[in-house]
C-alpha positions in Angstrom: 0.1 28.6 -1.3 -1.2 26.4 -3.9 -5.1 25.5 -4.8 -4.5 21.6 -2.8 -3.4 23.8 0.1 -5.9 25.9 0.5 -8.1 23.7 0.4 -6.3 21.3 2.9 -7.1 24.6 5.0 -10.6 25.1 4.3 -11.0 21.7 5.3 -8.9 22.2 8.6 -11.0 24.9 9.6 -14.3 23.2 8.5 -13.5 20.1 10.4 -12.2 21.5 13.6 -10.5 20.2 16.7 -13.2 17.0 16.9 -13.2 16.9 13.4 -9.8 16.3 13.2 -9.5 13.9 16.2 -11.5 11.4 14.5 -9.6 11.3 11.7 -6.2 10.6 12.9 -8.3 8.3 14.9 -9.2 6.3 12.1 -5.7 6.9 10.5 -4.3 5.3 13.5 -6.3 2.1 13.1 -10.0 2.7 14.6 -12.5 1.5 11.6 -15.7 2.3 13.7 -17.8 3.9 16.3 -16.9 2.3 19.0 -13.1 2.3 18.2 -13.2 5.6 17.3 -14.8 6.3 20.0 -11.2 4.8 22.0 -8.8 6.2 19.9 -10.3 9.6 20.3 -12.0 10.2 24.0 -14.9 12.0 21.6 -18.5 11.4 22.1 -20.7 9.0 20.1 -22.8 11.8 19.0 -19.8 14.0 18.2 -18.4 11.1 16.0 -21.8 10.5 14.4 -22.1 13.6 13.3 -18.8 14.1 11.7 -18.3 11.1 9.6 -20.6 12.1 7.7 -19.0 15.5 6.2 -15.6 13.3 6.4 -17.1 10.9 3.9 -18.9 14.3 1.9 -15.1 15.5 1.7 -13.6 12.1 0.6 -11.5 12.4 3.1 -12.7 8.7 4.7 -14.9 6.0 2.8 -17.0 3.4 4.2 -16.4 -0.4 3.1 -18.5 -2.6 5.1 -19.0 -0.7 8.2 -15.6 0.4 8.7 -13.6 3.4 8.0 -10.8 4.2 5.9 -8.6 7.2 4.6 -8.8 7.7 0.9 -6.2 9.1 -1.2 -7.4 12.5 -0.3 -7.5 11.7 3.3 -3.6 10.7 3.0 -2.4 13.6 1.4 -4.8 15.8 3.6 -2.9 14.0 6.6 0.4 14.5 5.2 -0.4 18.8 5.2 -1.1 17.7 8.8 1.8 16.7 9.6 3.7 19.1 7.7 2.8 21.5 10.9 -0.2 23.6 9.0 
């Protein structure tokens, strides 16, 4: 397993289920609360208080207001999908 991977894991497991949801949520389109709110069936709360460590990880950045993947947040998808 290389370095990229585990830390793809470490951020799996830091993340966790709700974690995760909201990121393929803003993956699939949703660029704030409220639509990730949609995409995901989470709780405002829940949602608030992930973004943050999302945007700590560089996983997601903020450009007015809304959400986006980074580069990091691509390839972090990508192990996703991969099945790990």
């Amino acid at each position: 397993m290389s370095e990229e991977e585990k830390s793809y894991k470490d951020f799996k497991n830091l993340l966790g289920y709700m974690g995760i949801e909201i990121f393929l949520a803003i993956d699939k389109g949703a660029k704030n609360y409220e639509t990730i709110q949609l995409f995901s069936g989470l709780s405002f709360d829940c949602i608030k208080g992930r973004i943050p460590v999302l945007i700590d990880l560089e996983l997601i950045k903020k450009v007015f207001e809304e959400h986006f993947l980074t580069e990091k947040g691509i390839n972090f998808k990508n192990y996703l999908e991969k099945g790990n």
